[in-house]
Backbone as CSV, one residue per row, in Angstrom:
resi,resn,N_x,N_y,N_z,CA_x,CA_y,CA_z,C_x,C_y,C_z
1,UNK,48.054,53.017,-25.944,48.635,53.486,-24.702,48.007,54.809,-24.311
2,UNK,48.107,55.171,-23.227,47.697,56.276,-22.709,48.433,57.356,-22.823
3,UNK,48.080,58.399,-23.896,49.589,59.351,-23.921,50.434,58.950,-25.003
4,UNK,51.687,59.630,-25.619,52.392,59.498,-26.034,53.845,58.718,-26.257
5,UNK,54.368,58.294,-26.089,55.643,57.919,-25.429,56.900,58.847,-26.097
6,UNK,57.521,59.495,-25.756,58.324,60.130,-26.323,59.876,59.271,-27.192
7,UNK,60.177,59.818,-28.165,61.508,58.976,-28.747,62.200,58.072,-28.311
8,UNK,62.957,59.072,-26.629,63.470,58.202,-26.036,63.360,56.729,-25.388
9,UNK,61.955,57.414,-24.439,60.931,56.021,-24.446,60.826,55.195,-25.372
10,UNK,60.734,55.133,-26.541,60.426,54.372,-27.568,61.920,53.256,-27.690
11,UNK,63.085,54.329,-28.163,64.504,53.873,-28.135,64.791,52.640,-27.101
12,UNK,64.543,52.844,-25.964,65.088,52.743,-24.447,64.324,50.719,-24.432
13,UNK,62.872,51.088,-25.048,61.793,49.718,-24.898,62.723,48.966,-26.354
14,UNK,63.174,49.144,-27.499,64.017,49.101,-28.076,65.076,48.115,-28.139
15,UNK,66.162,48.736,-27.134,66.589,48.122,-26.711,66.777,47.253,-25.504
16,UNK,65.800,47.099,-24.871,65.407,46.322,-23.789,65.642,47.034,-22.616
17,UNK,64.653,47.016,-21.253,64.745,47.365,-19.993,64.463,46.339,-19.249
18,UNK,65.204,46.335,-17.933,64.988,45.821,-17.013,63.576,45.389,-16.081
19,UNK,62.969,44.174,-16.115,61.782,43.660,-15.630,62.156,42.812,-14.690
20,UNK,61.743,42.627,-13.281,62.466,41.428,-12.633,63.569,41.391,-12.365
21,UNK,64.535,42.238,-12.053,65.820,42.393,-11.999,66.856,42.077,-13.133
22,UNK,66.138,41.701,-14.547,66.663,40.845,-15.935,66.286,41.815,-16.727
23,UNK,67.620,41.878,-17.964,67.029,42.943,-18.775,65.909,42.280,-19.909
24,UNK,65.333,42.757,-20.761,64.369,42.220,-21.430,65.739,42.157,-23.058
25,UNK,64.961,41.184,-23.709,65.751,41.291,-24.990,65.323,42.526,-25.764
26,UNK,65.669,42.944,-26.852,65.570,43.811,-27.700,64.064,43.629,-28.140
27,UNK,63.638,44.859,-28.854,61.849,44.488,-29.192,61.863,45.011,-30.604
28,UNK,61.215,44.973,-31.591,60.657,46.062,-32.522,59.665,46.469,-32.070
29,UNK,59.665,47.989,-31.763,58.921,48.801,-31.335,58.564,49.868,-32.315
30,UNK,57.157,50.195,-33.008,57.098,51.547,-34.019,55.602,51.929,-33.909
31,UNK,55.792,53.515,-33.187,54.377,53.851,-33.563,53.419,54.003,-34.526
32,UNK,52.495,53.329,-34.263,51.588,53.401,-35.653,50.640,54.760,-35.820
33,UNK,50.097,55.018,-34.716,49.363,56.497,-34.953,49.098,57.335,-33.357
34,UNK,48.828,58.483,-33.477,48.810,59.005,-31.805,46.996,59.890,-31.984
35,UNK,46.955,60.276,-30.928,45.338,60.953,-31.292,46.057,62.029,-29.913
36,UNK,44.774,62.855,-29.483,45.132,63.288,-28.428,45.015,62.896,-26.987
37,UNK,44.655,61.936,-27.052,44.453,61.233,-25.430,45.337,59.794,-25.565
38,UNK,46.221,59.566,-26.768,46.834,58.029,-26.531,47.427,57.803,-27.773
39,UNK,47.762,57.042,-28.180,48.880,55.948,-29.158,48.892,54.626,-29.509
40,UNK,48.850,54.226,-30.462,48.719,53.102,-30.866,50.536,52.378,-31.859
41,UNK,50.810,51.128,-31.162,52.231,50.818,-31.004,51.991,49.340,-31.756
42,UNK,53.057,49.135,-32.665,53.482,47.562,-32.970,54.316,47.402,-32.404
43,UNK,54.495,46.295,-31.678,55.281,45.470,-30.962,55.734,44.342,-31.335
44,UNK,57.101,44.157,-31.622,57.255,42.421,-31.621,58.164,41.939,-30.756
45,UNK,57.943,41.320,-30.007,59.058,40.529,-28.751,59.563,39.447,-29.440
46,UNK,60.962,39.638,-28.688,61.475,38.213,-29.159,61.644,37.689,-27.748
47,UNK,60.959,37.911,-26.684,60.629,36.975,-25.612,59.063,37.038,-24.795
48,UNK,58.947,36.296,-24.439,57.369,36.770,-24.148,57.374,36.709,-22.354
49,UNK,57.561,37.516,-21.434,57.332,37.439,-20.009,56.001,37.834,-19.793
50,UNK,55.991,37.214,-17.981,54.356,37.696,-17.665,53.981,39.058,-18.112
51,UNK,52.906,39.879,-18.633,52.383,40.655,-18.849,53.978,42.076,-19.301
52,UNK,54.301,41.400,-20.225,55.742,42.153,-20.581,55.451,43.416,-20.989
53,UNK,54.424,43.453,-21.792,53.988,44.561,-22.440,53.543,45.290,-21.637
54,UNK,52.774,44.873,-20.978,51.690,46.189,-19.976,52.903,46.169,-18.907
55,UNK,53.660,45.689,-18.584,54.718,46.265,-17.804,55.787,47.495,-18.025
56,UNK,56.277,47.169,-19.114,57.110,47.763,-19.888,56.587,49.375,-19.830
57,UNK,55.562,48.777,-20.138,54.122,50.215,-20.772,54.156,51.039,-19.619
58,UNK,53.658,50.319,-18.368,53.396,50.767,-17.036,55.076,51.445,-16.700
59,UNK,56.232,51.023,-17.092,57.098,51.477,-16.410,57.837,53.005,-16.964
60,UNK,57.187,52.991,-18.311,57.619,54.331,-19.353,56.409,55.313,-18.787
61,UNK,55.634,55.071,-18.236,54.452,56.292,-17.639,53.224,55.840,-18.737
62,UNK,52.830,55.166,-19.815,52.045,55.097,-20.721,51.615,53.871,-20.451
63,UNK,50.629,53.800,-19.178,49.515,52.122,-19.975,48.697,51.907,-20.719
64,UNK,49.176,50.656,-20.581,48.033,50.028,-22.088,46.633,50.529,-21.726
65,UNK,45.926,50.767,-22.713,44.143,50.685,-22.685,43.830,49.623,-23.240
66,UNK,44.279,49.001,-24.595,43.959,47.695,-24.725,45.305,47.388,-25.749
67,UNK,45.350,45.769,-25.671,46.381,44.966,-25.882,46.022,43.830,-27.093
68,UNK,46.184,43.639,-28.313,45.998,42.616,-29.387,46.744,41.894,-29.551
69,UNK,46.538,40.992,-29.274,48.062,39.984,-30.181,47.518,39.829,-31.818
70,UNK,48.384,39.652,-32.601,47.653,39.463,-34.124,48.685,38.274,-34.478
71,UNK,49.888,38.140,-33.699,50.206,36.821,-34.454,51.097,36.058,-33.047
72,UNK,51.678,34.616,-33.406,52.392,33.806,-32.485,53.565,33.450,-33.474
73,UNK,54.410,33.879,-33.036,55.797,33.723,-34.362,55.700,33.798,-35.833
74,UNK,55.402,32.973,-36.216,55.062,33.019,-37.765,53.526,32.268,-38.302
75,UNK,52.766,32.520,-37.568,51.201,32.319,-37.124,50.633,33.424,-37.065
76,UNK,49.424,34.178,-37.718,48.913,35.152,-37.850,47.872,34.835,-37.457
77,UNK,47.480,35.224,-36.333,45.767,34.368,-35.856,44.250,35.118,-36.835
78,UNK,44.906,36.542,-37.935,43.912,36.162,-38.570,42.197,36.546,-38.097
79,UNK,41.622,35.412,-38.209,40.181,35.592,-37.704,39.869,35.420,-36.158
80,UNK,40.738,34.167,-36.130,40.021,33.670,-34.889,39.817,34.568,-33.418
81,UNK,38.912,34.122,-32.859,38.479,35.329,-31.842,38.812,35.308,-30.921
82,UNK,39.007,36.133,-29.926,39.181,36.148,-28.816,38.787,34.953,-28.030
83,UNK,39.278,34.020,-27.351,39.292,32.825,-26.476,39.052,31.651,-27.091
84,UNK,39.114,31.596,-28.500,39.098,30.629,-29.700,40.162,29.871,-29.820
85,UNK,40.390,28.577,-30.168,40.961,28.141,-30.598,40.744,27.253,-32.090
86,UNK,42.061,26.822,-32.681,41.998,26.257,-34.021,43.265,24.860,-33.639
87,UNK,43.368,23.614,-34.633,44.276,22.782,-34.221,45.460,23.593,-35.446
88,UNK,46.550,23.345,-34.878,47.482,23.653,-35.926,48.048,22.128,-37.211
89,UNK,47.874,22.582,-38.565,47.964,22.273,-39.469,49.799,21.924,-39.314
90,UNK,50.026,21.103,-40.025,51.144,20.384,-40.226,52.157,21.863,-40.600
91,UNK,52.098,22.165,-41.555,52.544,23.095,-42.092,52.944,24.434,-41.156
92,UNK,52.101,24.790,-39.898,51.881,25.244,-39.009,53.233,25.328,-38.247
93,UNK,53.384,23.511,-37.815,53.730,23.190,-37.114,55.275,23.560,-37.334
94,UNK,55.390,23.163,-38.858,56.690,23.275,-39.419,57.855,24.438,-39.109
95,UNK,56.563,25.750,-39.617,56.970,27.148,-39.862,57.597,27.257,-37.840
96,UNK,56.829,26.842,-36.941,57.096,27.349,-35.545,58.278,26.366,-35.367
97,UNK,58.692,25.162,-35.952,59.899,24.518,-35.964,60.893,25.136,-36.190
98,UNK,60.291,25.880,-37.389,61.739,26.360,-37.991,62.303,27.548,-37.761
99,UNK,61.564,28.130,-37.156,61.369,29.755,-35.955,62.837,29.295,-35.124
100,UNK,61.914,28.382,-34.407,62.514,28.198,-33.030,63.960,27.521,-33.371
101,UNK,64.391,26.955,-34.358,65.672,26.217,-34.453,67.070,27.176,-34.458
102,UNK,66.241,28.511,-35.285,67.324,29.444,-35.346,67.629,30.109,-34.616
């Protein structure tokens, strides 16, 4: 992100803000490191809206500079690269079954 986000900011994305007139669900949100021109953030949503993140980001005063996904529920993408795809393995399939049931 660009900048810091201060506590509150942090708290506030936390517990969810309003996107779309809807509040967002709760997030795990924890900074991982700051430099002097920006911040680097783990994120985990437990909903995924259009461009949620860089919104969110955009609405606390801090946009994104760049954005990673590293996993899809209980799927860690691991290696694969940017605009790559892989078929999902049975086992795969299971773990995102069993995500979603609960």
């Amino acid at each position: 992100l660009v900048g810091v986000p201060s506590a509150a900011s942090l708290a506030a994305w936390r517990s969810g803000l309003v996107l779309d007139g809807r509040r967002t669900r709760p997030a795990q949100v924890e900074l991982e490191h700051r430099s002097a021109v920006g911040s680097c953030l783990r994120i985990v949503l437990r909903e995924g809206r259009k461009r949620q993140i860089r919104r969110i980001a955009d609405q606390l005063g801090h946009p994104v500079q760049r954005l990673q996904r590293l996993a899809i529920g209980a799927l860690a993408l691991g290696s694969l690269a940017s605009g790559d795809w892989r078929w999902l393995k049975t086992d795969d399939m299971n773990r995102l079954l069993e995500k979603e049931a609960r």
